[in-house]
C-alpha positions as CSV (number, residue, x, y, z in Angstrom):
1,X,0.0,0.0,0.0
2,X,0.6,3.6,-1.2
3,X,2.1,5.9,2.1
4,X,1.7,8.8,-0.1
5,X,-0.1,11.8,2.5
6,X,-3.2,12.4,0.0
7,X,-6.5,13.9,0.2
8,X,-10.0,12.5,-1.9
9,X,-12.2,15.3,-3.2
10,X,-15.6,13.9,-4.8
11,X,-18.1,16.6,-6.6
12,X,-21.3,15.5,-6.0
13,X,-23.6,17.6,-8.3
14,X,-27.6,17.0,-7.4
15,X,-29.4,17.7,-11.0
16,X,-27.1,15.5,-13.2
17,X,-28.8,15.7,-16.7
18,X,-28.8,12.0,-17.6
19,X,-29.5,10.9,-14.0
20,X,-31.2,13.4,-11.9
21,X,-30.7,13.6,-8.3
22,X,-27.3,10.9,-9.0
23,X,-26.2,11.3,-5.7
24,X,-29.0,10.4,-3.5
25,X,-30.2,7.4,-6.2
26,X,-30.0,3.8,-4.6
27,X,-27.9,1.4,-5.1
28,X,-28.2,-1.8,-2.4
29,X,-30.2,0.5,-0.5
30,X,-27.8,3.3,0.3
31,X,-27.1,6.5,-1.7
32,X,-24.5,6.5,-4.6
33,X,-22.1,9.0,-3.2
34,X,-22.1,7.6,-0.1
35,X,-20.4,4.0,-1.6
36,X,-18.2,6.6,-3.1
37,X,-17.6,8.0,0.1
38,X,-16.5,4.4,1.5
39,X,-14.2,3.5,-1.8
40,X,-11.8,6.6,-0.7
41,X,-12.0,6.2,2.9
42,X,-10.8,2.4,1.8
43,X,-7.9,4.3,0.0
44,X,-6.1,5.4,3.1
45,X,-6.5,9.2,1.9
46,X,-6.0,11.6,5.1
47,X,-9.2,13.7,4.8
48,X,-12.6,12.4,2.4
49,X,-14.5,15.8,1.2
50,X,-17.7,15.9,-0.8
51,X,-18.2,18.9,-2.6
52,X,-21.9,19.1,-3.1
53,X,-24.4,21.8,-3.7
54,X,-27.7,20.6,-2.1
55,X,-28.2,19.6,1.9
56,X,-30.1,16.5,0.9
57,X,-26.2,15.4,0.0
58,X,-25.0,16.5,2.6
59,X,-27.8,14.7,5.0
60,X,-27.0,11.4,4.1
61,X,-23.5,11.2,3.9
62,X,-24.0,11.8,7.6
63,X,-21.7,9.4,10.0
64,X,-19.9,8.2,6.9
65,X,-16.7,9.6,8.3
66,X,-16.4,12.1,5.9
67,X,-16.6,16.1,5.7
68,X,-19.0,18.0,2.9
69,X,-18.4,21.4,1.7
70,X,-21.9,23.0,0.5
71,X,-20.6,24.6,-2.7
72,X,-22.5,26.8,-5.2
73,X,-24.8,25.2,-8.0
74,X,-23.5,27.7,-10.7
75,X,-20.2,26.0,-11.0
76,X,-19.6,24.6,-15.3
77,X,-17.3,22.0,-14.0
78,X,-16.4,19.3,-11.3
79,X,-13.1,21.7,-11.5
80,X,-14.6,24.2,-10.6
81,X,-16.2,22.8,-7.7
82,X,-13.2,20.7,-5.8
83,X,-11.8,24.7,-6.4
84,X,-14.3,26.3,-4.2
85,X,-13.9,22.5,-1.7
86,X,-10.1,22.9,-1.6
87,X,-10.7,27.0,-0.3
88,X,-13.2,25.9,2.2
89,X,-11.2,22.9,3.4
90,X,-8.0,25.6,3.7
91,X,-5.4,23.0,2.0
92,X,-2.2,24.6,1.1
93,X,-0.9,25.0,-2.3
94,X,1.4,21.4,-1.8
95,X,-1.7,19.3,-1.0
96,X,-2.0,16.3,-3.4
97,X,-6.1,16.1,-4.2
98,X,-7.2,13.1,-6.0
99,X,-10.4,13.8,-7.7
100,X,-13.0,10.8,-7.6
101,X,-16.1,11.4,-9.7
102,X,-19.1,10.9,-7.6
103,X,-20.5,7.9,-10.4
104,X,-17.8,5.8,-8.8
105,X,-19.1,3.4,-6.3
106,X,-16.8,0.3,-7.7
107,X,-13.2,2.2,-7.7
108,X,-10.6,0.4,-6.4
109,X,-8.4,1.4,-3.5
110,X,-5.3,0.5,-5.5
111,X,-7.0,3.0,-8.0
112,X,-7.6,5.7,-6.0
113,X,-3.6,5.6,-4.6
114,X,-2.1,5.1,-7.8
115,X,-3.2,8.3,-8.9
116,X,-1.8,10.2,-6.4
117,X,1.0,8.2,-6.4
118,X,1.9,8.9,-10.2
119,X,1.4,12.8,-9.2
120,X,4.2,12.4,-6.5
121,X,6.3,10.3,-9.0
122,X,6.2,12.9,-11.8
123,X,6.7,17.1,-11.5
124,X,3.9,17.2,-13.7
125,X,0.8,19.4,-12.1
126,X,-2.0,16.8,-13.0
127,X,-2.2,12.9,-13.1
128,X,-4.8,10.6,-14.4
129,X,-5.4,7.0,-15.1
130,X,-5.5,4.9,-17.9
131,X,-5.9,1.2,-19.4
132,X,-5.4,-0.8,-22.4
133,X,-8.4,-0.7,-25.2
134,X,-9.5,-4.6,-25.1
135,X,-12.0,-4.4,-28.2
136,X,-12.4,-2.8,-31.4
137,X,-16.0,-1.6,-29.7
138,X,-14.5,0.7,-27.4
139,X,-12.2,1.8,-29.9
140,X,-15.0,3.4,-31.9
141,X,-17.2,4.5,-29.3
142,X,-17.4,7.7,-28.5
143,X,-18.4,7.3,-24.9
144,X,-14.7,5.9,-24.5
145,X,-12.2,8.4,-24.0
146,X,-8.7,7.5,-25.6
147,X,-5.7,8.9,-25.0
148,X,-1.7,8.6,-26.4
149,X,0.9,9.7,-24.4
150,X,4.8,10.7,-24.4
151,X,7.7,8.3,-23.9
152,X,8.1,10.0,-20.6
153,X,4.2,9.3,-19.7
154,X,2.9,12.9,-20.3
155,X,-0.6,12.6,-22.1
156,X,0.0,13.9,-25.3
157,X,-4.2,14.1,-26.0
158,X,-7.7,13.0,-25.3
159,X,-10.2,12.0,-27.7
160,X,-13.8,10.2,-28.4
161,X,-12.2,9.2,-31.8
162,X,-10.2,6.3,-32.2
163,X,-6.5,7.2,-31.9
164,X,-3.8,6.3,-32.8
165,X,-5.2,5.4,-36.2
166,X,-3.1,2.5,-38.0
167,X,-4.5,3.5,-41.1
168,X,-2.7,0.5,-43.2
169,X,-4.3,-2.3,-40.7
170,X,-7.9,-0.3,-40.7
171,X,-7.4,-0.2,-44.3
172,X,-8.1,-3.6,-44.6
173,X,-10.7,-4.3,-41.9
174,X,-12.0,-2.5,-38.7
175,X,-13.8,-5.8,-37.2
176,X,-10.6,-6.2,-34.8
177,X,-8.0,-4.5,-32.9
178,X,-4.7,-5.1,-34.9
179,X,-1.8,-6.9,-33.0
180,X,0.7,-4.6,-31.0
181,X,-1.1,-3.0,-28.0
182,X,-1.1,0.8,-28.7
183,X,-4.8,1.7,-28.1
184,X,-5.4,3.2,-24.3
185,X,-8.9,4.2,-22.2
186,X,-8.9,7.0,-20.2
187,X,-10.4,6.8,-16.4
188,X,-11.3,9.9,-15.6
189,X,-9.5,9.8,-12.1
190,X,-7.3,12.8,-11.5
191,X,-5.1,13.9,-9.0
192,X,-3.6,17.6,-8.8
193,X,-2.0,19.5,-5.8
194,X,-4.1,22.1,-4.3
195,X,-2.0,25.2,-6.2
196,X,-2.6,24.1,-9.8
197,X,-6.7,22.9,-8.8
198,X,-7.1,26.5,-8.3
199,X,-5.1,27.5,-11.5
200,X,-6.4,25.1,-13.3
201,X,-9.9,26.1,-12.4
202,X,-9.2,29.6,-13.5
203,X,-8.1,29.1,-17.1
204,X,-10.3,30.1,-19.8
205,X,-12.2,27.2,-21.8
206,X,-10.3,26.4,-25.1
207,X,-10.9,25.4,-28.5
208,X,-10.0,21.6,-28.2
209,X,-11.9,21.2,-24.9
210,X,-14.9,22.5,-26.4
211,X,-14.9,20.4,-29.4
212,X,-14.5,17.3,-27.4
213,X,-16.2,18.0,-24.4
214,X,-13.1,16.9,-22.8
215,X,-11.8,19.2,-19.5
216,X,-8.5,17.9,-19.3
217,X,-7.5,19.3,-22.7
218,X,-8.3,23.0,-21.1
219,X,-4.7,21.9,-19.0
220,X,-3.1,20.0,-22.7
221,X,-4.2,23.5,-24.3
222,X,-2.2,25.7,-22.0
223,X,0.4,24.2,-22.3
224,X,0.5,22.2,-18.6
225,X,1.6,18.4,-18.3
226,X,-0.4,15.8,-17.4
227,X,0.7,12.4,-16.0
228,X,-0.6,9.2,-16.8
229,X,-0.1,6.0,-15.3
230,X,-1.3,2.4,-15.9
231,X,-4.3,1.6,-13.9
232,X,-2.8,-1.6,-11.6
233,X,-6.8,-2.4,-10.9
234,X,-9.5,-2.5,-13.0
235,X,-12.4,0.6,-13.0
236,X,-15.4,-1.0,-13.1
237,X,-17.8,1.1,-15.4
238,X,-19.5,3.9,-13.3
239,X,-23.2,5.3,-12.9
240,X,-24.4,7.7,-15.4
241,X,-27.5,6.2,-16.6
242,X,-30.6,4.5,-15.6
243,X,-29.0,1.2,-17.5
244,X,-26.1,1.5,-15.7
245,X,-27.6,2.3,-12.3
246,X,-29.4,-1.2,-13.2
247,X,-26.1,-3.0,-14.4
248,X,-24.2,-1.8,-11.1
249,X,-27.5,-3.2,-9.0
250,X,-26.4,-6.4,-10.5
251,X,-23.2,-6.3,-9.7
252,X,-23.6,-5.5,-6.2
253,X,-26.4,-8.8,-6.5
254,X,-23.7,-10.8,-7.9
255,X,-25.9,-11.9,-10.8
């Protein structure tokens, strides 16, 4: 296990548009962001904060061992809302945050530490998670984020497309992945020191990010580096839907 001195910041936004009121939903009878909760208190991480903008969160993460910071419902991002939880919680610019999206009920400890852990390993500003692309499927689907990075790890970018292309191989056929390994899924873990959260927060949308709908390429765009390390556990897929609400019911069943 990771000693790394970290701390877990999950936005917890109330009126998610595919899944309204997401983090008070059920899922084996308790709230969503409250198995999140419990996934980064099973990390080891110092302090837990939930940075949520309606008391109905706030009520029933109550006894969970965890703090909430009541933060406004006018932030555009999950950026900009760890920003406002990182002033309330008074970290200093050297804190390292891990940022776990509150759709996360199945992350794994190892997860949640790596990611800090490859922010401590690198002097990049920002670290994230990724894992290899396993089927042609994902490749194409949009909902996938991929990602190609440097020699040294850096990300190099984010995209819904399919990328890196090996045009001769798709050429031929795109019903399989061709041999060689080079295709990688982002999880959209991230982990940032308390300094750059607030600078990263502040920068102006950009071109890329827009086009995408990606956030991280607002940092890629300005020219800041972002570490990524191999995930050494699987993400199981997270709750954005009502299907996936559904599929994560059954996983908790076991069926």
């Amino acid at each position: 296990m990771s000693d790394i001195d970290f701390v877990v910041a999950i936005p917890a936004r109330h009126d998610a548009t595919r899944l309204p009121g997401k983090p008070l939903r059920l899922l084996a009878g308790d709230p969503l962001v409250l198995h999140v909760a419990r996934r980064a208190l099973a990390a080891g991480a110092r302090e837990v904060w939930v940075a949520a903008d309606d008391q109905r969160i706030a009520d029933a993460l109550v006894g969970a061992g965890v703090r909430v910071a009541m933060t406004s419902r006018g932030h555009a991002s999950g950026s900009d809302r760890l920003a406002e939880c990182a002033r309330i919680a008074g970290w200093d610019n050297d804190t390292v945050v891990v940022n776990l999206q509150g759709d996360e009920p199945f992350a794994p400890a190892a997860g949640i530490r790596a990611v800090a852990d490859a922010l401590r390993a690198s002097d990049a500003p920002m670290s994230t998670l990724a894992t290899p692309v396993d089927d042609v499927a994902a490749l194409f689907d949009p909902n996938v984020v991929k990602l190609v990075r440097a020699a040294n790890g850096d990300a190099l970018y984010f995209s819904r497309a399919p990328l890196p292309w090996p045009r001769d191989a798709f050429a031929n056929s795109r019903d399989a992945l061709p041999p060689g390994g080079h295709w990688l899924r982002h999880i959209g873990i991230y982990g940032y020191r308390a300094g750059f959260l607030q600078a990263f927060a502040a920068l102006p949308p950009t071109p890329l990010e827009r086009i995408e709908s990606l956030e991280q390429l607002r940092a890629v765009e300005h020219g800041h580096r972002i570490h990524v390390a191999l995930t050494p556990e699987a993400f199981p897929p997270g709750v954005d839907t009502e299907g996936d609400l559904r599929r994560a019911e059954a996983r908790v069943a076991g069926v």
